[in-house]
C-alpha positions in Angstrom: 77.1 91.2 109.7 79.3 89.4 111.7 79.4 86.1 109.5 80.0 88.0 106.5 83.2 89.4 108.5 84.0 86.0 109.1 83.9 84.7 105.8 86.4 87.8 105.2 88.8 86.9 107.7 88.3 83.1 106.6 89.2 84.5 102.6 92.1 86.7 103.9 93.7 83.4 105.8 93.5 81.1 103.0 94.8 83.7 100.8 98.1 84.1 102.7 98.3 80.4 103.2 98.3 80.0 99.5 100.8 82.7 98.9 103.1 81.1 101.3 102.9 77.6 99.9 103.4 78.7 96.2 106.7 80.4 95.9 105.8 81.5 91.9 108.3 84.0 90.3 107.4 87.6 90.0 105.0 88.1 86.6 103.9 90.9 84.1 100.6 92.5 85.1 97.8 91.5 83.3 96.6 93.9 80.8 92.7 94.6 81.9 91.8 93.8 85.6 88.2 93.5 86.6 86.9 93.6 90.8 83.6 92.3 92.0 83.7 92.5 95.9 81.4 93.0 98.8 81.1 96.3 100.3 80.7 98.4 103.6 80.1 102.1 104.0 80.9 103.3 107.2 77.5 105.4 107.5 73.7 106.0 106.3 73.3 109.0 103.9 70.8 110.2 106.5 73.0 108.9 109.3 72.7 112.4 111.7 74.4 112.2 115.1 72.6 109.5 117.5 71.4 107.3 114.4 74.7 106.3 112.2 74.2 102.9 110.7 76.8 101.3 107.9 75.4 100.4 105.0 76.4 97.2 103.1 76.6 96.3 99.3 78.8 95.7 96.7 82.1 96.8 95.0 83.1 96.5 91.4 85.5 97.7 88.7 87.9 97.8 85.6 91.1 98.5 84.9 92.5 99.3 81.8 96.0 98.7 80.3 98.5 100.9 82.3 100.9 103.5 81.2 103.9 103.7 83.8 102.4 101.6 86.6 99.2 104.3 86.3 95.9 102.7 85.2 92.2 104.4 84.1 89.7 102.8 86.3 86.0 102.7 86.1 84.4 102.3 89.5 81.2 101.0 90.3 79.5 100.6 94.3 75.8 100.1 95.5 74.7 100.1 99.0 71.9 98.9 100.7 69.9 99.6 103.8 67.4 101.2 106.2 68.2 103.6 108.4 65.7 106.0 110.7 62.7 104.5 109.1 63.7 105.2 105.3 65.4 103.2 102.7 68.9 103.7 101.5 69.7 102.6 98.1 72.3 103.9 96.0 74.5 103.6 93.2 77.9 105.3 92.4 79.6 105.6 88.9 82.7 106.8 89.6 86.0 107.0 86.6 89.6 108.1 87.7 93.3 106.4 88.2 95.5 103.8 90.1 98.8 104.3 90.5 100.1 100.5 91.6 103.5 99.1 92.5 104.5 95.9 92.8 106.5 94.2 95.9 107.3 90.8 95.2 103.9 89.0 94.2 102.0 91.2 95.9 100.6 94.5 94.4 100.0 97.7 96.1 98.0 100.7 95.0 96.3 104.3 95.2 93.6 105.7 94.1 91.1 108.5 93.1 87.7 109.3 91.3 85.4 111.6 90.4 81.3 110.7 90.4 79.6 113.5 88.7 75.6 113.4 89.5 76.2 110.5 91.8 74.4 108.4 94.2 71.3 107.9 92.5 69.4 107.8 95.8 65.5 107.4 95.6 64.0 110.6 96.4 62.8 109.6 99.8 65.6 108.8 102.1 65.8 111.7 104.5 65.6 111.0 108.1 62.0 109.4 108.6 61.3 109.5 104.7 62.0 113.1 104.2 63.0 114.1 100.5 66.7 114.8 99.5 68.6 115.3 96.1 70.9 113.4 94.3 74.8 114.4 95.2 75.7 116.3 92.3 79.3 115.3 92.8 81.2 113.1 94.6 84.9 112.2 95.3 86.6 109.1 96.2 90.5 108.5 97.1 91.9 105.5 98.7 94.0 102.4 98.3 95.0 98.7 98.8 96.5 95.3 98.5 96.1 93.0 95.8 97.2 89.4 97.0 97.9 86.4 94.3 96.6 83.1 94.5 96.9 81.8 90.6 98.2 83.1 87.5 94.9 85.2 86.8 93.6 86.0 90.0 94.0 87.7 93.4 92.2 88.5 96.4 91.6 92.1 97.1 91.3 94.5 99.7 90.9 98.4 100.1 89.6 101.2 101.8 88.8 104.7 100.4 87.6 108.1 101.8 84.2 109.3 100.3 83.0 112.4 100.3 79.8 113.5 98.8 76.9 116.1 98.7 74.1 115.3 99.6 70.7 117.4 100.9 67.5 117.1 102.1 64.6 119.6 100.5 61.7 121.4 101.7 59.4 119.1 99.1 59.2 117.6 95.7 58.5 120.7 94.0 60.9 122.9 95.8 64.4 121.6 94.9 65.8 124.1 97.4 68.3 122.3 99.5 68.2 122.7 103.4 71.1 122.9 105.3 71.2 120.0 108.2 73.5 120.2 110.7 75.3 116.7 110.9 74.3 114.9 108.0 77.4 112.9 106.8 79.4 113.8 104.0 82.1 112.0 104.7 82.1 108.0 104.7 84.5 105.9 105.3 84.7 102.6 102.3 86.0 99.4 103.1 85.6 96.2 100.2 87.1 92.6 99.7 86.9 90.3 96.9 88.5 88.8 93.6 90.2 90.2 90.7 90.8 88.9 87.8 94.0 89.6 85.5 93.3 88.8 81.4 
């Protein structure tokens, strides 16, 4: 965990380095833009008081030709990890909008999406393997800074607010949810990486 923060720091450094070296006029945003990044959630989705653990994984999207500095975006983040003895695997498919604004080179934005049936957990990833349900909705809202370093590409890096809805159920064949004190639905999402302009 601590080298990958490393490498992040290490990324973010050469990134400003770059940008102050190459003194490039001010350009047209590219039409599409498409993210691949890693990923950290602040918590476990059966993270319950006395056992939070982050979870990390990966970030991704794309960004479609804007309309007055406001963009459709297509979100996609996994995350991987073990927490009180049961697996945590999930993926998010998330669409929505970003609203950016440019200052100088640099790019700033915010951001929101909606993840209908989202999550796409495995079945067994309550606290000691107990069985939960899918969220059946989730929300994201955040923002960040998009820093060049060519023509095409920049380095990225946000952090959103998650909420989702998850629950843990009696059994498989009872989909009724139970209500557990403390399990999250609020994470925190932090991700860094590269985007690409075309």
């Amino acid at each position: 965990m601590t080298s990958r923060f490393s490498v992040l720091l290490a990324l973010l450094f050469v990134a400003g380095s770059i940008h102050a070296q190459t003194g490039a006029p001010s350009q047209k945003p590219a039409r599409f833009q498409l993210y691949g990044g890693y990923g950290l959630l602040s918590n476990s989705f059966n993270g319950l008081p006395g056992a939070r653990q982050p979870l990390n994984g990966w970030n991704s999207s794309i960004a479609f030709p804007a309309w007055h500095n406001l963009r459709f975006t297509i979100d996609v983040s996994g995350y991987l990890g073990t927490n009180t003895g049961a697996s945590q695997r999930s993926l998010f498919v998330a669409a929505g909008a970003q609203y950016f604004h440019r200052f100088r080179r640099e790019s700033a934005f915010v951001e929101g999406f909606i993840a209908p049936n989202s999550g796409d957990l495995q079945r067994y990833w309550g606290p000691n393997g107990a069985p939960g349900e899918t969220a059946s909705f989730a929300t994201i809202l955040g923002g960040g800074l998009d820093t060049p370093i060519s023509r095409r590409f920049a380095i990225r890096v946000e952090g959103d607010y998650q909420w989702t809805n998850f629950q843990l159920i009696n059994n498989v064949q009872n989909l009724e949810p139970i209500q557990t004190p403390g399990l999250p639905r609020y994470f925190a999402r932090f991700s860094s990486g590269l985007v690409w302009g075309f």
